[in-house]
N, CA, C and O atoms as a GROMACS GRO file, in nm:
protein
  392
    1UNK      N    1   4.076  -6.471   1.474
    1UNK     CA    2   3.968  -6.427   1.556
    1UNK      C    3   4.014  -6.318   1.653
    1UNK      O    4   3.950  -6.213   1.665
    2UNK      N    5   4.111  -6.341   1.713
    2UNK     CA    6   4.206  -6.223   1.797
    2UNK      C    7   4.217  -6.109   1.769
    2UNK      O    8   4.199  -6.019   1.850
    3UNK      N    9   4.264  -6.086   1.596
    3UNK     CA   10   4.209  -5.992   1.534
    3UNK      C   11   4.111  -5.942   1.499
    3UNK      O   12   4.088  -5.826   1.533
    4UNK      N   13   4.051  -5.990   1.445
    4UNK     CA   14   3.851  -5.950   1.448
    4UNK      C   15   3.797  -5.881   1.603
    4UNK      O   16   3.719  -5.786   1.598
    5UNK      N   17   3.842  -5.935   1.740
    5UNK     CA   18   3.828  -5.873   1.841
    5UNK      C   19   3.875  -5.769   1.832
    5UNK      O   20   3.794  -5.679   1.811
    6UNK      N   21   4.006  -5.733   1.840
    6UNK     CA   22   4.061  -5.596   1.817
    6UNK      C   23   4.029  -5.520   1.750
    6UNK      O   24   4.080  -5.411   1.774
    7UNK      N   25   3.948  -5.523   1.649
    7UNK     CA   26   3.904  -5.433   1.551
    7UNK      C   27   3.746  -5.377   1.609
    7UNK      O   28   3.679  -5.280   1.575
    8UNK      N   29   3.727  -5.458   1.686
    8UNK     CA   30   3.578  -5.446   1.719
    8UNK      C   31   3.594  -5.321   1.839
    8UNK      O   32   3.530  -5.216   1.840
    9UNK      N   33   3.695  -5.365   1.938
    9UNK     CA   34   3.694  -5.324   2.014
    9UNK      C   35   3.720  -5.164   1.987
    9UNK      O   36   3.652  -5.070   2.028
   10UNK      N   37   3.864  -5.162   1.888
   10UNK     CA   38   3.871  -4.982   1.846
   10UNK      C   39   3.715  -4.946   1.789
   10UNK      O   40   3.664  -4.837   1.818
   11UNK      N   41   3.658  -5.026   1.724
   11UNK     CA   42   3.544  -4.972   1.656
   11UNK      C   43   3.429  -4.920   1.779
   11UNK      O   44   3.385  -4.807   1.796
   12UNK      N   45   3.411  -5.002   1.827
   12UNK     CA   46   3.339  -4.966   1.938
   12UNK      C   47   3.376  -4.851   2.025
   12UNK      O   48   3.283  -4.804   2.091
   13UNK      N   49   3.496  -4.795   2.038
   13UNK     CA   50   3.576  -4.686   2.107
   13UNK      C   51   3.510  -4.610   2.017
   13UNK      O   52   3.408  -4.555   2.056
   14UNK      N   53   3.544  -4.595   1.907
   14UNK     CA   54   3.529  -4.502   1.806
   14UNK      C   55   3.327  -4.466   1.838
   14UNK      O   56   3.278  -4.377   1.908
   15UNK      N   57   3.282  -4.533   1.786
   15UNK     CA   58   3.114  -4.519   1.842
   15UNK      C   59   3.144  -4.429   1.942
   15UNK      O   60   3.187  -4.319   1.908
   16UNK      N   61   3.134  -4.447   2.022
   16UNK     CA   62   3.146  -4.326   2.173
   16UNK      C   63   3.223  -4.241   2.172
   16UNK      O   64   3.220  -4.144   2.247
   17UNK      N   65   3.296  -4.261   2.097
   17UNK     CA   66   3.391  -4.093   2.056
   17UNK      C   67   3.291  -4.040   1.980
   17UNK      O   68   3.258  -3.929   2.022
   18UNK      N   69   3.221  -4.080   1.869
   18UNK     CA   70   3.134  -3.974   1.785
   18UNK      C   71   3.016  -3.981   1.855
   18UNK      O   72   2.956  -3.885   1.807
   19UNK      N   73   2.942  -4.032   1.936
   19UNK     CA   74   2.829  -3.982   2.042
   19UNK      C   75   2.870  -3.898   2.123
   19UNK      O   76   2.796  -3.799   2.126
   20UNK      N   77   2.973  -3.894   2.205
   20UNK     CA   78   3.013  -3.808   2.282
   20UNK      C   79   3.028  -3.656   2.162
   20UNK      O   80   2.963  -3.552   2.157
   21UNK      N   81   3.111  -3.693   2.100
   21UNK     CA   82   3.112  -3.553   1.993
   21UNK      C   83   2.972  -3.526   1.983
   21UNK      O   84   2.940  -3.422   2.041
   22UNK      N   85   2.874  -3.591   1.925
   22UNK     CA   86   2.814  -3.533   1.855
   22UNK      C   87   2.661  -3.459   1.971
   22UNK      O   88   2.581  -3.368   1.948
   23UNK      N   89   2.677  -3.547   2.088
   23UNK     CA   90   2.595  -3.513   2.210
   23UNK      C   91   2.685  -3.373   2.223
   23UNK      O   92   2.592  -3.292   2.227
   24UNK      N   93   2.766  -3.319   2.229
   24UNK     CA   94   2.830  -3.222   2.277
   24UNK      C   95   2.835  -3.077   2.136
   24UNK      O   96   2.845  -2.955   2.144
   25UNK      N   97   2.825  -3.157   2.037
   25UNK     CA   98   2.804  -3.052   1.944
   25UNK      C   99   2.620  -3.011   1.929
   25UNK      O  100   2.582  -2.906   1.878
   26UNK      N  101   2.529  -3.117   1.983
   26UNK     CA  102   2.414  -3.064   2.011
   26UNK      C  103   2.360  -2.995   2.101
   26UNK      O  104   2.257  -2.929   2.094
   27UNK      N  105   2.452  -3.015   2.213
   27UNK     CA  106   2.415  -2.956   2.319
   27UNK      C  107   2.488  -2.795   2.321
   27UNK      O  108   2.448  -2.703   2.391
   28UNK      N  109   2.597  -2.789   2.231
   28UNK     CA  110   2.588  -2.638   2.160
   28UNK      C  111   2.514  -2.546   2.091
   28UNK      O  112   2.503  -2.424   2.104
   29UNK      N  113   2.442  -2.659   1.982
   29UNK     CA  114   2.370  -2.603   1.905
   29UNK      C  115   2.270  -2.545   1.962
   29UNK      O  116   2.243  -2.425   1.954
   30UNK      N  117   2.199  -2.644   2.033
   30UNK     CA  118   2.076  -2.577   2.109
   30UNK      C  119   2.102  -2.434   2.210
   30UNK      O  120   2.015  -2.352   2.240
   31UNK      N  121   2.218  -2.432   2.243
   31UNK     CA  122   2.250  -2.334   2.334
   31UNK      C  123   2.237  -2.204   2.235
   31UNK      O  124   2.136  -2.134   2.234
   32UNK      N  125   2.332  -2.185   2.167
   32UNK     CA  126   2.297  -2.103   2.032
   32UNK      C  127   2.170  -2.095   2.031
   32UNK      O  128   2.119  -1.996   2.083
   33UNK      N  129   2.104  -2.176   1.983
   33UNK     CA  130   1.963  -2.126   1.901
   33UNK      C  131   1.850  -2.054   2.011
   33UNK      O  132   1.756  -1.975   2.000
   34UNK      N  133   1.922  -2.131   2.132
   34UNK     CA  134   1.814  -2.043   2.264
   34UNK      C  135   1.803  -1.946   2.321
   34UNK      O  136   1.704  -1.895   2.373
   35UNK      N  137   1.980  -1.889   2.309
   35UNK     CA  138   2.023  -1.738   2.297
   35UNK      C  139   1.966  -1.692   2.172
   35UNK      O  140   1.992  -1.573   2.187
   36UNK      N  141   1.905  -1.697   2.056
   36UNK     CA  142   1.931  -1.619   1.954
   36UNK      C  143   1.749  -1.604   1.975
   36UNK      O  144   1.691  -1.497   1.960
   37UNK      N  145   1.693  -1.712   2.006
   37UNK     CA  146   1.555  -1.682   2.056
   37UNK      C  147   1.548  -1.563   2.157
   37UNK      O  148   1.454  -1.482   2.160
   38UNK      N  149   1.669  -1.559   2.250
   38UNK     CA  150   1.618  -1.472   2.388
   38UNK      C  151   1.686  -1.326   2.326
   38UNK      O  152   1.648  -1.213   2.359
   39UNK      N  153   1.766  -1.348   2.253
   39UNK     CA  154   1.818  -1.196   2.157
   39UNK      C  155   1.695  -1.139   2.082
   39UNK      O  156   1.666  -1.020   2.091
   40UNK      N  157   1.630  -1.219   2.015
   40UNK     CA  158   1.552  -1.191   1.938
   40UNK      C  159   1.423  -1.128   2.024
   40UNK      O  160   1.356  -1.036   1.977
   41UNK      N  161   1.400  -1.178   2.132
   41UNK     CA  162   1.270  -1.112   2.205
   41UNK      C  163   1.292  -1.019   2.247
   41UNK      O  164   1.213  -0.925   2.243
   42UNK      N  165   1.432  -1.012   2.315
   42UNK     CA  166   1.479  -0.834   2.374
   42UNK      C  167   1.482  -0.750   2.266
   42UNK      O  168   1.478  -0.634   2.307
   43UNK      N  169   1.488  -0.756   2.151
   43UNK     CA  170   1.495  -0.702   2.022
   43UNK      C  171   1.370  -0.635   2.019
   43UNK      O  172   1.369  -0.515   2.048
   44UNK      N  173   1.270  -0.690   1.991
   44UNK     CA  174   1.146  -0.675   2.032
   44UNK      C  175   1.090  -0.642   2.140
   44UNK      O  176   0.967  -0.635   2.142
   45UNK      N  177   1.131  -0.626   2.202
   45UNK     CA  178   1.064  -0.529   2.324
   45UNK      C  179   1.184  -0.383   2.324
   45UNK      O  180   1.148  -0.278   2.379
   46UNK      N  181   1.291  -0.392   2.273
   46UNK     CA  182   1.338  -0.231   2.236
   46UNK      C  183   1.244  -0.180   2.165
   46UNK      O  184   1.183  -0.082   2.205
   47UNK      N  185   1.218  -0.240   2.046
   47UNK     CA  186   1.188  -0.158   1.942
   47UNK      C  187   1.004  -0.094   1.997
   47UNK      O  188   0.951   0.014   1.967
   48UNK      N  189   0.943  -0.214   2.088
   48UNK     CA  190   0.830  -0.160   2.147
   48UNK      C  191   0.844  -0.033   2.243
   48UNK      O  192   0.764   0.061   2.247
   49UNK      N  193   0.990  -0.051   2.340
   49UNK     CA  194   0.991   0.079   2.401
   49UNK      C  195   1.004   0.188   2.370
   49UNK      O  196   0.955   0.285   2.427
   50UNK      N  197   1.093   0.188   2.242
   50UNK     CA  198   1.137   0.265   2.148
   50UNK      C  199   1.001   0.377   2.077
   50UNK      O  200   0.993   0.497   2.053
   51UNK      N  201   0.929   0.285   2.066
   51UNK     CA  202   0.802   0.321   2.014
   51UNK      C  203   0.666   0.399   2.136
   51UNK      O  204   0.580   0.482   2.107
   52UNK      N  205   0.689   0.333   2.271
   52UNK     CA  206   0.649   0.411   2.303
   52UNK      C  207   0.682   0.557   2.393
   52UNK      O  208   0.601   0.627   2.454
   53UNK      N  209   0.839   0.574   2.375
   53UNK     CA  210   0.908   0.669   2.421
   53UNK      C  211   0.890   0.772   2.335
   53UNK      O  212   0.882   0.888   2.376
   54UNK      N  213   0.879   0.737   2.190
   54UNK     CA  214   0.838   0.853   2.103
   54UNK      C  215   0.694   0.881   2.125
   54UNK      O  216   0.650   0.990   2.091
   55UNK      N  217   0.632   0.808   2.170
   55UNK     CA  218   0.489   0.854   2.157
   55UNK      C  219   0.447   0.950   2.299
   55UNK      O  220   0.372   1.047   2.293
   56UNK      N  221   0.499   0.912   2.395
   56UNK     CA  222   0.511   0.995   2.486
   56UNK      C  223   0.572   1.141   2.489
   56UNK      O  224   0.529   1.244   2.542
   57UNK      N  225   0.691   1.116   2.412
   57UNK     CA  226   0.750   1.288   2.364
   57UNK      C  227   0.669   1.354   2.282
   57UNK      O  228   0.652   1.476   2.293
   58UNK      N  229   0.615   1.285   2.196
   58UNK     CA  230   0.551   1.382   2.112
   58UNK      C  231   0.418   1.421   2.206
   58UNK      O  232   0.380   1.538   2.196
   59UNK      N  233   0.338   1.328   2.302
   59UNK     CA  234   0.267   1.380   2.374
   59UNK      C  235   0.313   1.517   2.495
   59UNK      O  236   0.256   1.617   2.538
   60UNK      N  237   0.417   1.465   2.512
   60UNK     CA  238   0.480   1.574   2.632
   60UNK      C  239   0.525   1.716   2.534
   60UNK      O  240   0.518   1.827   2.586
   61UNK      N  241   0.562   1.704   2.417
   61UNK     CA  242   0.538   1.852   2.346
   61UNK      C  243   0.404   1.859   2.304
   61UNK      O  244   0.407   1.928   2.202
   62UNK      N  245   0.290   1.826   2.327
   62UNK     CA  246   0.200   1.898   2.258
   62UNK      C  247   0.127   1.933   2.389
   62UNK      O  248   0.031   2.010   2.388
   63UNK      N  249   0.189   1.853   2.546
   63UNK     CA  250   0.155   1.936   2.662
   63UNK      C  251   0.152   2.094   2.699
   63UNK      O  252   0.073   2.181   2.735
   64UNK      N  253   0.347   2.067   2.652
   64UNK     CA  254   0.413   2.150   2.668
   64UNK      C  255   0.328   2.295   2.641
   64UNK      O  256   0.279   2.376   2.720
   65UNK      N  257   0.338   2.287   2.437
   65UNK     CA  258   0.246   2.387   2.391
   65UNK      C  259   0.118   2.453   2.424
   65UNK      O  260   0.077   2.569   2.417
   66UNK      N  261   0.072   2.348   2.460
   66UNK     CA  262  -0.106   2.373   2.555
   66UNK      C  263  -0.115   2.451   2.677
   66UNK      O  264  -0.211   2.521   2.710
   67UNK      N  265   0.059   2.424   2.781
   67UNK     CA  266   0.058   2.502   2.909
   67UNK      C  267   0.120   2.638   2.862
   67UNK      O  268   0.078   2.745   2.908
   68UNK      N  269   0.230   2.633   2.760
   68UNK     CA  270   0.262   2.807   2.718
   68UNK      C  271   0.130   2.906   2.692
   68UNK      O  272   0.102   3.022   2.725
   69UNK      N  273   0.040   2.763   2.587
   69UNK     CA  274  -0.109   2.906   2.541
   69UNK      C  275  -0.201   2.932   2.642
   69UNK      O  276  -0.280   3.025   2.627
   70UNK      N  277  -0.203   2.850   2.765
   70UNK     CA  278  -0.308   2.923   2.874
   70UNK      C  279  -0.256   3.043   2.914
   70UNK      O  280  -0.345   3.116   2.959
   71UNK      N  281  -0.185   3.074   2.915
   71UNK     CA  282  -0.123   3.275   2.925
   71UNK      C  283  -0.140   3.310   2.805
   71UNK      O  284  -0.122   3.431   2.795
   72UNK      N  285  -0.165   3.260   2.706
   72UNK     CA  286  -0.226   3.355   2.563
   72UNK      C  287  -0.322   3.423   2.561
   72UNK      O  288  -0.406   3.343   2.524
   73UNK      N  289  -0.388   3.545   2.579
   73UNK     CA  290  -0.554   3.577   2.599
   73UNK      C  291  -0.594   3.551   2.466
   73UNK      O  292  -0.714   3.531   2.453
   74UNK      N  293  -0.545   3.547   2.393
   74UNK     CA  294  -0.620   3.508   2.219
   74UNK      C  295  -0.683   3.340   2.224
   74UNK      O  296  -0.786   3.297   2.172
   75UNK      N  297  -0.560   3.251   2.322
   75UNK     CA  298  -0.621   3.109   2.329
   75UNK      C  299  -0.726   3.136   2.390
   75UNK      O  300  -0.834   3.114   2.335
   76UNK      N  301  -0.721   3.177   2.484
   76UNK     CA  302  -0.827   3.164   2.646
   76UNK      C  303  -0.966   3.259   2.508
   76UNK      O  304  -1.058   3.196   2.455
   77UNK      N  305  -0.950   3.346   2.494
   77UNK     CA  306  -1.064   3.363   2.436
   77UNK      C  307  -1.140   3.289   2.330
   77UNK      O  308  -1.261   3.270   2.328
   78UNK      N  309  -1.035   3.242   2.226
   78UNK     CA  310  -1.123   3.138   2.186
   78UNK      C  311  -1.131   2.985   2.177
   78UNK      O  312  -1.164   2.916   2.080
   79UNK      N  313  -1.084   2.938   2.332
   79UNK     CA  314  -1.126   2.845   2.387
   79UNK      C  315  -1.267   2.848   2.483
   79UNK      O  316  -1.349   2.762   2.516
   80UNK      N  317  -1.249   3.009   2.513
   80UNK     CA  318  -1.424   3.001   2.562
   80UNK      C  319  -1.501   3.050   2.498
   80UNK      O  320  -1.605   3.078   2.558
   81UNK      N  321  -1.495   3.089   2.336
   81UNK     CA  322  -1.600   3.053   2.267
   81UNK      C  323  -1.668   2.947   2.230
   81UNK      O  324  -1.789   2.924   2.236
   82UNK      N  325  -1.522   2.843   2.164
   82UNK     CA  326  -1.573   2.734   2.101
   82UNK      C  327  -1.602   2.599   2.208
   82UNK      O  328  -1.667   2.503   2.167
   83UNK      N  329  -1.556   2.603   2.322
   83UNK     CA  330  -1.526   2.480   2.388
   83UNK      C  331  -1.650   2.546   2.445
   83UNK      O  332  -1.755   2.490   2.414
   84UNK      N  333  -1.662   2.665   2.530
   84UNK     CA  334  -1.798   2.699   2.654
   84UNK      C  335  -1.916   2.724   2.594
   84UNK      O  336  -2.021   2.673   2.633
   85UNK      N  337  -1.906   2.817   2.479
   85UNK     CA  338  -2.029   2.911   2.401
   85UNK      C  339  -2.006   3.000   2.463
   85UNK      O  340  -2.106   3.071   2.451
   86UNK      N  341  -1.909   3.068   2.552
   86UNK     CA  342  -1.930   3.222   2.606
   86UNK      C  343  -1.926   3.312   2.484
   86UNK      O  344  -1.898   3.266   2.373
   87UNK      N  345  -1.956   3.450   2.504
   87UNK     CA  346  -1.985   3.577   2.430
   87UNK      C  347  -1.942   3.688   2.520
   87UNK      O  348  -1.936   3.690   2.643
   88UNK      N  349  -1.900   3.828   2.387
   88UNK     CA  350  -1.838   3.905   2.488
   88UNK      C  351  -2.011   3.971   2.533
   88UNK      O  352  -2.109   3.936   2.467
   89UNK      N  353  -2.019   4.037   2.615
   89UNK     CA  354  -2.157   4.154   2.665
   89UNK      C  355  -2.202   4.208   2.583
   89UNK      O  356  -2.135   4.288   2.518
   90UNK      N  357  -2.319   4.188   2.559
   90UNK     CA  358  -2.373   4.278   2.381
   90UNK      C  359  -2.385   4.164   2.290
   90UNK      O  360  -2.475   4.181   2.208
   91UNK      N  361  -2.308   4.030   2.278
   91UNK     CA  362  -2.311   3.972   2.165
   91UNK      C  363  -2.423   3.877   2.170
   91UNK      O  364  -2.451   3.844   2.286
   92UNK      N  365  -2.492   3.826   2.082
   92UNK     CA  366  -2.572   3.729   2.074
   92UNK      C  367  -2.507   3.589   2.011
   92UNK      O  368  -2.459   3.602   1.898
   93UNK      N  369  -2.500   3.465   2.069
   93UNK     CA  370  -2.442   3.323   2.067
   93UNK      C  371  -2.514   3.273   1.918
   93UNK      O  372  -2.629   3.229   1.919
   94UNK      N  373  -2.442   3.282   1.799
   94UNK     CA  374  -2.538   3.202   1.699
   94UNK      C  375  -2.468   3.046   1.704
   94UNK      O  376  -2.352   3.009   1.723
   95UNK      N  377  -2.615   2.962   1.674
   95UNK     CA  378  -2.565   2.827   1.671
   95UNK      C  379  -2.613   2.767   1.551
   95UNK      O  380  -2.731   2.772   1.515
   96UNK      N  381  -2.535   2.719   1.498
   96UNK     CA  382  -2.590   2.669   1.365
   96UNK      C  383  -2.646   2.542   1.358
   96UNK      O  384  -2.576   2.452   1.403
   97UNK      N  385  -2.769   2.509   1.307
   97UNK     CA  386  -2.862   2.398   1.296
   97UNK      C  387  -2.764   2.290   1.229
   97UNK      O  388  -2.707   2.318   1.124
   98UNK      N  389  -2.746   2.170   1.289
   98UNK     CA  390  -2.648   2.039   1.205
   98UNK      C  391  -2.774   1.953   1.097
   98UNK      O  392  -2.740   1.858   1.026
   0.00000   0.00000   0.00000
């Protein structure tokens, strides 16, 4: 019977050695997987900034272009044909029926 105790008792050691392990290998795991969640969202919000940094450049060059042609007199003139209806003196405004 002395023996049968002793066996119980390592056995029982042993139990709490693999809870302790295995509480400690979960409490890794989860750590992992919660970083790879919070990697994964910053991921996603680059690729959103990313997206709208290009969309802004391409807006800021087609600014760009728009402020060089207001010193164009070819723009300016026919931006105030088509955008105003102006005419030069002498001309008559045709408008076409839609």
């Amino acid at each position: 019977m002395a023996a049968e105790n002793k066996r119980r008792g390592k056995g029982h050691r042993l139990d709490w050695f693999v809870v302790v392990v295995l509480c400690v290998l979960g409490y890794f795991a989860y750590t992992m997987i919660d970083q790879q969640i919070h990697l994964n969202e910053l991921d996603r919000d680059y690729i959103a900034a990313q997206q709208r940094l290009e969309t802004a450049q391409r807006e800021n060059a087609a600014l760009k272009e728009l402020k060089e042609n207001l010193d164009d007199p070819v723009y300016i003139e026919k931006t105030a044909r088509e955008e105003l209806g102006m005419t030069h003196e002498g001309e008559l405004p045709y408008i076409a029926k839609k």
